[in-house]
C-alpha positions as CSV (number, residue, x, y, z in Angstrom):
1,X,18.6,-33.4,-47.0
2,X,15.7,-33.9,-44.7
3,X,13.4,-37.0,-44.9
4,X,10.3,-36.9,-46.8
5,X,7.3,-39.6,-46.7
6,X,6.9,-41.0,-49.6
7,X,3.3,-41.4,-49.0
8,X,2.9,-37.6,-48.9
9,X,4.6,-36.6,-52.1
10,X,1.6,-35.6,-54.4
11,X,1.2,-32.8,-51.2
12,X,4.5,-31.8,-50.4
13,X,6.3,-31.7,-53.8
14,X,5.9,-28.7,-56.1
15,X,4.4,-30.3,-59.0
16,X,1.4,-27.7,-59.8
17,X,4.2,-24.9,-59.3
18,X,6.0,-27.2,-62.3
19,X,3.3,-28.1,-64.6
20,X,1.3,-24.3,-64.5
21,X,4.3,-23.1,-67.1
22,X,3.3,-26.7,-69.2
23,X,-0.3,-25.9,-68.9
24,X,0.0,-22.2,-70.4
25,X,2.2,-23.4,-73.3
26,X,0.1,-26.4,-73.7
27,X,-0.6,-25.2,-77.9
28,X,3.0,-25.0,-78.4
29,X,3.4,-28.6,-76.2
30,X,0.4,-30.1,-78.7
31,X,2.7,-29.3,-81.6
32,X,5.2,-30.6,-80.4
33,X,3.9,-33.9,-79.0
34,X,2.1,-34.2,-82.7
35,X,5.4,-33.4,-84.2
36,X,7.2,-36.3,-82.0
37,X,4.7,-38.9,-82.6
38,X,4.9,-38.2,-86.6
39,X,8.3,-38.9,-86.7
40,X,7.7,-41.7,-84.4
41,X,5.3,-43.2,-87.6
42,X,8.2,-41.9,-89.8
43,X,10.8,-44.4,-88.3
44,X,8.8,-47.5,-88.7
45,X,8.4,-47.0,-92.5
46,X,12.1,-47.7,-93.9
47,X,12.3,-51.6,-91.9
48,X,8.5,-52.4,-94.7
49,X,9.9,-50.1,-97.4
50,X,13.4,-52.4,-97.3
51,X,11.3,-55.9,-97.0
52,X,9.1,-54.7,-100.3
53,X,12.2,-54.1,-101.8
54,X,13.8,-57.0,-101.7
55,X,10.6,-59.4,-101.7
56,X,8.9,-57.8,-104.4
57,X,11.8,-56.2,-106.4
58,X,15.6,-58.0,-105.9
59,X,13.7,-61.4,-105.5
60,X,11.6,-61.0,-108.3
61,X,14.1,-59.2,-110.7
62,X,11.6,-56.6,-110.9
63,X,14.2,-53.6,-111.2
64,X,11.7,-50.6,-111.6
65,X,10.1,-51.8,-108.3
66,X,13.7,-51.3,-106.6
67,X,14.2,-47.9,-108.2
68,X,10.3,-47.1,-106.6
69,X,11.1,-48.3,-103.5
70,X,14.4,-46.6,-103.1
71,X,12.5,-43.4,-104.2
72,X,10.7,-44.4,-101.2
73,X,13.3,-44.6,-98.8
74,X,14.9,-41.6,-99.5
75,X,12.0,-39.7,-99.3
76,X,11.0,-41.1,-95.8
77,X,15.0,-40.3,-94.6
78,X,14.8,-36.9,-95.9
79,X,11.2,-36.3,-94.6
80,X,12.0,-37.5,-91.0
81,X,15.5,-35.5,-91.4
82,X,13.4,-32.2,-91.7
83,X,10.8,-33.8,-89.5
84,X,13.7,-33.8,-87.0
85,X,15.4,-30.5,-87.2
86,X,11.6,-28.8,-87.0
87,X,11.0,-30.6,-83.8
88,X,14.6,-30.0,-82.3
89,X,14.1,-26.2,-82.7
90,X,10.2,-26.2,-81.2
91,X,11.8,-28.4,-78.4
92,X,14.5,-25.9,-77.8
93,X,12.4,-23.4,-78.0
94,X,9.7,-24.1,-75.9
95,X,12.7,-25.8,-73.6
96,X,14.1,-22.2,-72.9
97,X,10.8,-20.8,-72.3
98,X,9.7,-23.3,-69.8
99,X,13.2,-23.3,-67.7
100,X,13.1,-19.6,-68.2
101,X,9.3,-19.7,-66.1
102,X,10.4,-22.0,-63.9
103,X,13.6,-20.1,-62.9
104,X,11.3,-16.9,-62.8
105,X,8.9,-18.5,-60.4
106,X,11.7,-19.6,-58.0
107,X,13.4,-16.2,-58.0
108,X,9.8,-14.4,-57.2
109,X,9.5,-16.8,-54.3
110,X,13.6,-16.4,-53.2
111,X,13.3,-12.7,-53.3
112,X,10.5,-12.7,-51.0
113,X,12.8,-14.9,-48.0
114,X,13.9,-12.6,-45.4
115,X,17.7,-12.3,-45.2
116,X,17.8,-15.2,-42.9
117,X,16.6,-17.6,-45.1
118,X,19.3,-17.2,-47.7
119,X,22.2,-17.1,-45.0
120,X,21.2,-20.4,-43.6
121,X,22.0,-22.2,-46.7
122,X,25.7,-22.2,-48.1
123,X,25.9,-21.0,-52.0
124,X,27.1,-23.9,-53.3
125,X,23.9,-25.8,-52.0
126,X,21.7,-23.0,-52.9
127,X,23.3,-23.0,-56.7
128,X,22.9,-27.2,-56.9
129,X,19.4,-26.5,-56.2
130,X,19.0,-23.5,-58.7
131,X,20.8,-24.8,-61.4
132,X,21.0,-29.0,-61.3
133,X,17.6,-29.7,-59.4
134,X,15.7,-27.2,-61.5
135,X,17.0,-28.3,-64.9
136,X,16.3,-32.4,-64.3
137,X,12.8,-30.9,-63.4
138,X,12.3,-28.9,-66.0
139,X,13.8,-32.0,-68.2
140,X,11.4,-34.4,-66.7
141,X,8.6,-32.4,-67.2
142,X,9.0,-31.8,-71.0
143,X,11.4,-34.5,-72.3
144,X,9.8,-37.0,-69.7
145,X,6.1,-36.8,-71.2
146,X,7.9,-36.8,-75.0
147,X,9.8,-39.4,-74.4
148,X,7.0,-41.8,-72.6
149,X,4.3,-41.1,-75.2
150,X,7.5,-41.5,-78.4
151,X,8.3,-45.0,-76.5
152,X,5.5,-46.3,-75.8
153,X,4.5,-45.5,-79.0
154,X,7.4,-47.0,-80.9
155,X,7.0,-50.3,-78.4
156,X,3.3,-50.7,-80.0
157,X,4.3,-50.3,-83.4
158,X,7.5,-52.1,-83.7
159,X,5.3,-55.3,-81.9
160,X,2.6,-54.6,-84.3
161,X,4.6,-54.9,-87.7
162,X,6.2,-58.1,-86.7
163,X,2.5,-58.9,-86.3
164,X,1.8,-58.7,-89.6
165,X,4.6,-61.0,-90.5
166,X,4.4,-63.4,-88.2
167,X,2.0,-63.4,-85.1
168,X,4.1,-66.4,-83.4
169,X,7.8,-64.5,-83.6
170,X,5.6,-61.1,-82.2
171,X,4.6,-63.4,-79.2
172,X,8.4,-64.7,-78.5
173,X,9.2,-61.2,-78.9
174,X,6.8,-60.0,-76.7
175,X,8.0,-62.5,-74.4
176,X,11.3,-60.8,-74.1
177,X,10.0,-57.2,-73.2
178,X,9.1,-58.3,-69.4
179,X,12.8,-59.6,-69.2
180,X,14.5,-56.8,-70.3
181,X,12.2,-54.9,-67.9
182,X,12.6,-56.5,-65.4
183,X,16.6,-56.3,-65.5
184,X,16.7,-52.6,-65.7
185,X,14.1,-52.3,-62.9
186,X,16.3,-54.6,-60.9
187,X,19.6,-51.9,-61.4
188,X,18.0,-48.6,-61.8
189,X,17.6,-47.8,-58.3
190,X,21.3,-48.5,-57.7
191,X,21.8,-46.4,-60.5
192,X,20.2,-43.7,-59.4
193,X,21.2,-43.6,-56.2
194,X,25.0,-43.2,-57.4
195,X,23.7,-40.4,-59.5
196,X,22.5,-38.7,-56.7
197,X,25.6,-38.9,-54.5
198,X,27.2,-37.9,-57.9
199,X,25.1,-34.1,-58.1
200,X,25.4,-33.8,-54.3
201,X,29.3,-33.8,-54.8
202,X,29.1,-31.4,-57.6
203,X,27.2,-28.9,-55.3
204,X,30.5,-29.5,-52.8
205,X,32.6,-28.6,-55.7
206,X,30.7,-25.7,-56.7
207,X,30.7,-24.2,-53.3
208,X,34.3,-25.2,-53.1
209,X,34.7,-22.5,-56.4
210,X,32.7,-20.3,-54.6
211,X,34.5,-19.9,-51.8
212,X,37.8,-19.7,-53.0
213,X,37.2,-17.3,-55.5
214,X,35.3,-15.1,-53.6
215,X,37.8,-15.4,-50.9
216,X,40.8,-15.7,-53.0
217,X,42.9,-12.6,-51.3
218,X,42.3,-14.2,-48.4
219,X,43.6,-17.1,-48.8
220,X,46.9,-15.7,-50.5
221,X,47.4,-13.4,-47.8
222,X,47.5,-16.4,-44.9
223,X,49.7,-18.7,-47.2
224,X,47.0,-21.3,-47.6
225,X,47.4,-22.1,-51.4
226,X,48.6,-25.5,-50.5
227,X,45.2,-26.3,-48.2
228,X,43.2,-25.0,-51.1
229,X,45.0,-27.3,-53.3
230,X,44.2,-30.2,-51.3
231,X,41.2,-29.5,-50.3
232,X,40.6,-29.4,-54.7
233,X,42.4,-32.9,-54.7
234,X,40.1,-34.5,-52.1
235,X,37.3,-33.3,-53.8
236,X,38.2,-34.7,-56.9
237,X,39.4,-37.8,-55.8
238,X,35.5,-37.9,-54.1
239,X,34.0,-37.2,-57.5
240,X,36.4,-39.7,-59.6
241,X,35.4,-42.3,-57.2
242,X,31.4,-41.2,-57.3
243,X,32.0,-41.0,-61.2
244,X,33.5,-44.6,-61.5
245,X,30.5,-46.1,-59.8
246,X,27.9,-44.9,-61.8
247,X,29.6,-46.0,-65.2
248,X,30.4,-49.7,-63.2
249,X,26.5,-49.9,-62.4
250,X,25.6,-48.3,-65.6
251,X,27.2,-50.9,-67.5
252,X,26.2,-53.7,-65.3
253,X,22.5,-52.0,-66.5
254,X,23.3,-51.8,-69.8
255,X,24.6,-55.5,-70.6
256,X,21.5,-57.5,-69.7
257,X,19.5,-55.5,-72.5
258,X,22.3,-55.8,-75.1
259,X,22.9,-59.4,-73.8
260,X,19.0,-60.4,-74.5
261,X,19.5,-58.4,-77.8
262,X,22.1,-60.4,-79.1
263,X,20.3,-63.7,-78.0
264,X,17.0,-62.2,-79.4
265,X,18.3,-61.5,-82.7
266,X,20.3,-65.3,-82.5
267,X,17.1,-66.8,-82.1
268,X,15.3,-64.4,-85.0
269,X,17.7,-65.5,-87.6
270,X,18.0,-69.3,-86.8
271,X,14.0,-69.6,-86.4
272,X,13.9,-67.2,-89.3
273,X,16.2,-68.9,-91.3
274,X,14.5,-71.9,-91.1
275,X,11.2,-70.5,-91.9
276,X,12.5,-68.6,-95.0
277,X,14.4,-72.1,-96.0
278,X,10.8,-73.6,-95.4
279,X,9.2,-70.9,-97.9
280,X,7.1,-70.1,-95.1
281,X,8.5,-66.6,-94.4
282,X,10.5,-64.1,-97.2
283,X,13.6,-63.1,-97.1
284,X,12.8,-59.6,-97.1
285,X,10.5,-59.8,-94.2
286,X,13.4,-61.4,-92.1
287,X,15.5,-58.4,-92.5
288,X,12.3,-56.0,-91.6
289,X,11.7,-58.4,-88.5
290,X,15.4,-58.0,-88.0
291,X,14.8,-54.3,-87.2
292,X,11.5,-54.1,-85.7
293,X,13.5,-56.4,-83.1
294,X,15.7,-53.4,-82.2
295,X,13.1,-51.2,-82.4
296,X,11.4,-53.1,-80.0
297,X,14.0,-53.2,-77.3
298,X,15.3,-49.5,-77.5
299,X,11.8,-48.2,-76.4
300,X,12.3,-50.5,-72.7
301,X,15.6,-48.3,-71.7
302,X,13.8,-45.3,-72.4
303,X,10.9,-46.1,-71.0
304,X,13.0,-47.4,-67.9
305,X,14.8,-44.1,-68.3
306,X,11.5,-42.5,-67.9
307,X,11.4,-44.1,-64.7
308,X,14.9,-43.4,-63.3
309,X,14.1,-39.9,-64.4
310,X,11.0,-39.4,-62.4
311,X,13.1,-40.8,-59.3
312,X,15.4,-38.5,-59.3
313,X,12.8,-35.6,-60.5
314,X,11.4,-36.6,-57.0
315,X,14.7,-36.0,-55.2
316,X,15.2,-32.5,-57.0
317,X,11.5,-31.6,-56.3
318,X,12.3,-32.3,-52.3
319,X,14.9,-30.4,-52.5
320,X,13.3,-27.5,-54.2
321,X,10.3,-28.5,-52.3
322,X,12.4,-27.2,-49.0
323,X,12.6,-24.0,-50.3
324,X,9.2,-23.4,-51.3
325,X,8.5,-24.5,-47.8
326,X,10.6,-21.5,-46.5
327,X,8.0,-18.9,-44.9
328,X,7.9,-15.7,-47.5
329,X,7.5,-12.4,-46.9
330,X,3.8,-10.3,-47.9
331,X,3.4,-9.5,-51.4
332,X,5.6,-6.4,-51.9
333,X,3.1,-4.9,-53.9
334,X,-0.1,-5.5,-51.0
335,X,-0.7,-2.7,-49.0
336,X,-0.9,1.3,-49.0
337,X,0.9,4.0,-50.5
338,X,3.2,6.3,-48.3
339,X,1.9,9.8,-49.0
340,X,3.0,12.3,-46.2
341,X,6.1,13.8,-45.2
342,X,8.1,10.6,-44.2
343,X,8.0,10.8,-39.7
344,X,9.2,7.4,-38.1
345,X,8.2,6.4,-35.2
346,X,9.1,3.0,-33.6
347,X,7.3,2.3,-30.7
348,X,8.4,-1.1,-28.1
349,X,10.5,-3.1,-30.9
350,X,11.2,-6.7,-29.8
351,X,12.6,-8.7,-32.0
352,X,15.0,-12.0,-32.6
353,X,16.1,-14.6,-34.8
354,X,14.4,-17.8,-35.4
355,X,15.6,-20.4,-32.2
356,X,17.6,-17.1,-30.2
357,X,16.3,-17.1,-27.0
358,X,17.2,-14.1,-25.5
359,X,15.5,-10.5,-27.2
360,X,17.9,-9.0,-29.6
361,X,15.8,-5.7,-29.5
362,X,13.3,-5.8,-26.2
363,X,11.6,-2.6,-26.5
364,X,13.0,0.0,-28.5
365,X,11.3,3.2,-29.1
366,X,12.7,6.1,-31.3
367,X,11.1,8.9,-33.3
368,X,12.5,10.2,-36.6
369,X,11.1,13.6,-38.0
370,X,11.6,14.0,-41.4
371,X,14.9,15.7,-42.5
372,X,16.7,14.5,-39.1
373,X,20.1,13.3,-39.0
374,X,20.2,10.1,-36.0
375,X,23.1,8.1,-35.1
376,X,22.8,5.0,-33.5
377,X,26.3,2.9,-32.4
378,X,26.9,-0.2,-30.6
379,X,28.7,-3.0,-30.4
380,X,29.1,-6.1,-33.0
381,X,26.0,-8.4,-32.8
382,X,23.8,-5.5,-30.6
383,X,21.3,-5.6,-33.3
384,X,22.2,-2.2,-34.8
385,X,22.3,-3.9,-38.8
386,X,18.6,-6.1,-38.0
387,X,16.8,-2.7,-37.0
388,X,17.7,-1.6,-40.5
389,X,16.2,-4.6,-42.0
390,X,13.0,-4.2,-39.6
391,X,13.0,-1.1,-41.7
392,X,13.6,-2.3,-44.8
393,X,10.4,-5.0,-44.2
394,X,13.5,-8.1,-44.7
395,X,12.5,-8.5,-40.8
396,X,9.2,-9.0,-39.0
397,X,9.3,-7.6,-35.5
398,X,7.8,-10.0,-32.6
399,X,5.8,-7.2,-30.9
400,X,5.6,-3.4,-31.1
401,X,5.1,-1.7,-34.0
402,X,7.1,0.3,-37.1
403,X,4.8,3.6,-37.9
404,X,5.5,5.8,-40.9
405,X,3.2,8.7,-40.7
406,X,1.4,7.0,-38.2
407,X,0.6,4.0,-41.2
408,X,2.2,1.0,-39.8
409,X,4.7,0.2,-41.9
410,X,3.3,-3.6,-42.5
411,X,0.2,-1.9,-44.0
412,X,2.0,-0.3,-46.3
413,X,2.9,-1.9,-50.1
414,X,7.0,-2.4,-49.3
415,X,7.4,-2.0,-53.5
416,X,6.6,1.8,-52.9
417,X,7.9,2.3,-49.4
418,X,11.1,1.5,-50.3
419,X,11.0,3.4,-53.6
420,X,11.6,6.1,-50.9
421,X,14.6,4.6,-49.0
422,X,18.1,4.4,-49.9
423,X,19.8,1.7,-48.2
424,X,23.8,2.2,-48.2
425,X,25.0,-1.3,-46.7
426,X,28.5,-2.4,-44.8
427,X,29.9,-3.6,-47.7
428,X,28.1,-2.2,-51.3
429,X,26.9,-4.4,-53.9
430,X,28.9,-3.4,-57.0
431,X,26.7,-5.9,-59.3
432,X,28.0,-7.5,-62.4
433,X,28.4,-5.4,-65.3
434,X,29.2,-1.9,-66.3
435,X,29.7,0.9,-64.1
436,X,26.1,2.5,-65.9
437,X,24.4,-0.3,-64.7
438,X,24.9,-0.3,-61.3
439,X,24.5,3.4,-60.7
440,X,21.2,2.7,-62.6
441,X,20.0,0.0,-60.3
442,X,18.1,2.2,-58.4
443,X,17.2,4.4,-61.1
444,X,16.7,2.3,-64.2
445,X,15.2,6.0,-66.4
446,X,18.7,8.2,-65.3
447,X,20.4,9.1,-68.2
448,X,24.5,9.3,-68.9
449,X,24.2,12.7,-67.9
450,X,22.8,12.5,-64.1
451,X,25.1,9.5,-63.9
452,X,28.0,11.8,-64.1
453,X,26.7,14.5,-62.5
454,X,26.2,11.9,-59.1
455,X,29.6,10.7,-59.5
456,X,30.9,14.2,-59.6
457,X,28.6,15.1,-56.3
458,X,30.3,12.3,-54.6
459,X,34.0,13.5,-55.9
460,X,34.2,10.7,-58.9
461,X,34.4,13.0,-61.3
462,X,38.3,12.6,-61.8
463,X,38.1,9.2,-61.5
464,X,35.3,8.3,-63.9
465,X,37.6,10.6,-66.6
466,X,40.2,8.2,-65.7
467,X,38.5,4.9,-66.9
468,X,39.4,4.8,-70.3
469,X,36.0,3.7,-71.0
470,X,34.4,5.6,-68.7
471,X,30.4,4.9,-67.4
472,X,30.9,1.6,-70.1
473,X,33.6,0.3,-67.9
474,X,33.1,-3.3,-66.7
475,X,33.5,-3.1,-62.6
476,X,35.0,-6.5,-63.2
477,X,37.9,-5.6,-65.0
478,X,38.8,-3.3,-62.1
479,X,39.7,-5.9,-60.1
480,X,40.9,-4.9,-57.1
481,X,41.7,-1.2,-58.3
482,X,38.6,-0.1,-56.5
483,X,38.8,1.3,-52.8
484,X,37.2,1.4,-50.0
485,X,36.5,5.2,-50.0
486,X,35.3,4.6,-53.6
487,X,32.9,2.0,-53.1
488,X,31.2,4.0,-50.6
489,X,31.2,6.8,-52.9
490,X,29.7,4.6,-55.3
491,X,26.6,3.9,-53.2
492,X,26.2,7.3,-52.0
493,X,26.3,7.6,-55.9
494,X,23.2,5.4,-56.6
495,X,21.5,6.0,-53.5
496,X,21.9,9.5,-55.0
497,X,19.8,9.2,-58.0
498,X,17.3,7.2,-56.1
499,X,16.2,10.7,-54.6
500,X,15.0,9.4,-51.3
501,X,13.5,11.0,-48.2
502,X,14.9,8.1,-45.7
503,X,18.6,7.1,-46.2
504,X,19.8,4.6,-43.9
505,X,23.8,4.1,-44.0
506,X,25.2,0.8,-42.1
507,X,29.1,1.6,-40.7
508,X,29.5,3.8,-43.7
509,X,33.0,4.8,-42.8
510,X,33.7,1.1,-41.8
511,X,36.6,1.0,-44.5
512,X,37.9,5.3,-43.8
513,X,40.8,6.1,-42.3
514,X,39.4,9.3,-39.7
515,X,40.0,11.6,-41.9
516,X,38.4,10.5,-44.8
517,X,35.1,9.4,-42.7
518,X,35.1,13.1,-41.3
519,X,35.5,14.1,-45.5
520,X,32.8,11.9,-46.2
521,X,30.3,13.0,-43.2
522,X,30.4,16.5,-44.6
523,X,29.8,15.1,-48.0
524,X,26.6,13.7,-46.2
525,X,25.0,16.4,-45.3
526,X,25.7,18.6,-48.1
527,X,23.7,16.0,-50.3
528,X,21.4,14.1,-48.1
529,X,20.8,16.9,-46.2
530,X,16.8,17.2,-46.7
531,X,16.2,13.3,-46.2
532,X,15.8,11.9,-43.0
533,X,19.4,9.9,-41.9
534,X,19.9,6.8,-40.0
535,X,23.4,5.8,-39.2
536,X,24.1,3.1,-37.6
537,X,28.1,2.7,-37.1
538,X,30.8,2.5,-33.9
539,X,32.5,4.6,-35.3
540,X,30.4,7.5,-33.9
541,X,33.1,9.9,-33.8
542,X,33.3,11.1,-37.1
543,X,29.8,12.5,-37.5
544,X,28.5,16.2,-36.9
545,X,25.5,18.1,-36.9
546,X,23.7,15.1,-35.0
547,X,19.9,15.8,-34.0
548,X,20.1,12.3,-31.9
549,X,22.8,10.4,-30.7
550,X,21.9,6.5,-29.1
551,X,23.7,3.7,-27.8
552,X,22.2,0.1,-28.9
553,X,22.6,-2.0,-25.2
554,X,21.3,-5.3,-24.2
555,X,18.9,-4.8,-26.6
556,X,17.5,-0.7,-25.8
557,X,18.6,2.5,-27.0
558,X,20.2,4.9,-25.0
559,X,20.1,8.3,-25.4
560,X,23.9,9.6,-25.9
561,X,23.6,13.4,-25.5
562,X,20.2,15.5,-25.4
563,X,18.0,15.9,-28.3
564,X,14.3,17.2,-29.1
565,X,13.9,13.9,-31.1
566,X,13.1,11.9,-28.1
């Protein structure tokens, strides 16, 4: 994690981006807060209800006074039980809908990263960040402000009603709340600081998941089950020892306040035993002071919580903070529709990745008139996969310019350009869910019918009639029962329904034998065959009925065979 100056928090750190969701939920908030600081009130009721009844009803053998304040009593419990499950479910509830915001805002901004960005970080930082940091943020925002205000609160009060039974003990109890203090400031930052190596080693655990799930064949096929294994055991033997550190300095935190405590009430009941022996204070009022004691310490942890809470809100918000600070792509939605026929031209393309020094694409120029069929092959690494994503907008080009119609392309809204391109990649997202819902990723409105009608254009038909529960299949529970030739066929399938005038295919026969990428070359241009194709592949071999043919070299394309496209 890089370092941050302190001093420059308030204008690096993403608090308006936090506290905007707060701000347009501030009614609901208002209740809430109004609801916390009731039963706040609430609590420090039963301590003077208990000293009335013993002063004024055990002591005084006054037995309908007992039965009035017991009355009492159990009305306050069951009041501040109600009390309590109302505010629960408004906290939950507006809870869920703040973390829900905040999760929404961070995925609008994510979405917007080109492709880089997000390969830069590993998964199982990028899901720490996501999921721990965002939650301890979204928990200090709302719990944090409850909390303070409920503590400080309870603090006053609790200090007050020993007050009114004795100003002196209130002083010598007041004494004690700078000590306690200043204990828990002394081992907080210790204690958070543990905390923190605790989350980051949860993020190594999570990517350690990650990778061996995702990976899992892999792994089986080279015989490394055993350096899995240990890899798991180091790891854990990491987080035991993390674990173990923050309970020793939590407990080390937690016995000076129960250690003052325990003196504190000592010295309650020997000077209060001596004034109630004195007649100068009630027994009654001793037990109530006896409560108000712990009432008054429990509000220093959680206020002191409050602070350890906002330090490590801090290190969440840097980290979060970093990828706010990740340069976004336009507003998909700024910028003109595409209205005409759908010509690309690309005219001196130079592009390359953020710290490459040498041009990955110095100068390319190619036209595409609509309906054309281009191939374009290469070698690994040429550059063939980032001109597709200079023409998906997930890349910004250097110098030279991206025309569609003779609009360049960054003065068009991206939203509606790429209504109109199907992008089949390398390797085709089958997303989590049923089979329905990934066809209808691109094409949210298609109904069951179109959805078998694409999978039968593709030659899914049988296959689909074979899932014993058919479009409503979980793609998940076909494991590894799904091929390469299918999955390709799948996202011809969606791009299918998309209905798109530019199709651009990246090594779409990577995973065919020759025969089957011939097969499913001819399945190409009997469906796409009135939208404009770019393929970029090495396989170049197994594709016919080319209007252009290049070569991707040292950054140019060559022109492979003759062609009116050039």
């Amino acid at each position: 994690m890089r370092e941050t100056d302190p001093a420059r928090d308030a204008q690096t750190l993403p608090w308006g981006w936090l506290y905007r969701p707060l701000k347009a939920r501030r009614l609901a908030l208002a209740r809430l807060l109004g609801l916390s600081l009731l039963a706040t009130l609430l609590a420090l009721l039963p301590p003077l209800l208990t000293q009335r009844l013993i002063d004024q009803g055990l002591m005084q053998g006054d037995f309908s006074t007992v039965v009035a304040y017991v009355a009492a009593l159990v009305g306050v419990g069951l009041a501040a039980l109600g009390l309590q499950g109302l505010t629960r479910l408004q906290h939950v509830a507006l809870s869920a809908r703040l973390l829900l915001s905040l999760r929404r805002s961070l995925l609008r901004h994510l979405l917007r990263l080109a492709p880089a960005r997000w390969q830069a970080r590993g998964r199982g930082d990028l899901m720490s960040r996501l999921d721990g940091d965002l939650s301890i943020l979204q928990g200090f925002a709302l719990d944090g402000l409850l909390s303070g205000l409920s503590n400080l609160l309870g603090l006053v009060g609790a200090l007050a009603m020993i007050g009114l039974f004795s100003p002196t003990l209130m002083l010598l109890v007041a004494v004690l709340v700078p000590i306690q203090w200043l204990w828990l400031r002394a081992w907080r930052p210790a204690l958070t600081r543990r905390q923190q190596a605790l989350r980051e080693q949860s993020g190594d655990i999570s990517g350690f998941w990650q990778d061996t799930l995702a990976h899992g064949p892999w792994f089986q096929g080279q015989a490394l089950e055993a350096s899995r294994l240990n890899r798991l055991q180091g790891l854990g033997h990491e987080q035991l020892r993390r674990l173990l550190a923050v309970r020793w300095v939590g407990f080390l935190s937690d016995m000076g306040p129960q250690l003052i405590l325990s003196l504190a009430r000592a010295g309650l009941l020997l000077l209060g035993g001596y004034l109630v022996i004195q007649g100068q204070l009630q027994l009654g009022e001793l037990v109530a002071l006896l409560a108000y004691l712990s009432m008054v310490m429990a509000p220093i942890g959680g206020l002191l919580g409050l602070y350890g809470g906002w330090q490590r809100a801090r290190v969440s918000a840097r980290r979060l903070a970093e990828l706010f600070d990740e340069p976004a792509m336009g507003d998909p939605y700024r910028g003109i529709r595409p209205l005409g026929p759908g010509e690309l031209r690309l005219e001196g393309l130079r592009f390359r990745h953020p710290g490459q020094a040498d041009w990955l694409l110095d100068g390319v120029d190619l036209v595409l008139p609509p309906g054309s069929k281009v191939l374009i092959d290469g070698s690994s690494g040429a550059g063939k996969s980032s001109l597709i994503r200079l023409l998906l907008g997930l890349e910004t080009a250097e110098a030279g310019e991206i025309r569609v119609d003779g609009v360049p392309l960054d003065g068009l809204a991206r939203h509606h350009w790429l209504k109109r391109v199907a992008w089949v990649e390398q390797h085709p997202s089958l997303l989590r869910g049923s089979l329905a819902e990934t066809l209808r990723a691109l094409a949210p409105e298609a109904n069951e019918g179109e959805l078998c009608e694409a999978l039968e254009r593709v030659g899914l038909g049988d296959w689909l009639e074979a899932l014993p529960e058919g479009l409503d299949t979980e793609l998940g529970d076909l494991g590894g029962r799904v091929s390469g030739g299918q999955r390709a066929r799948l996202a011809l399938a969606r791009a299918l329904l998309k209905q798109p005038s530019l199709v651009l295919l990246d090594e779409p026969t990577a995973a065919l034998d020759p025969a089957a990428a011939r097969a499913f070359d001819a399945l190409l241009d009997q469906l796409l065959g009135d939208a404009t194709r770019l393929i970029i592949s090495h396989q170049g071999g197994h594709f016919d009925h080319l209007d252009a043919r290049y070569r991707l070299e040292q950054g140019r394309l060559v022109a492979v065979e003759a062609t009116s496209c050039l």
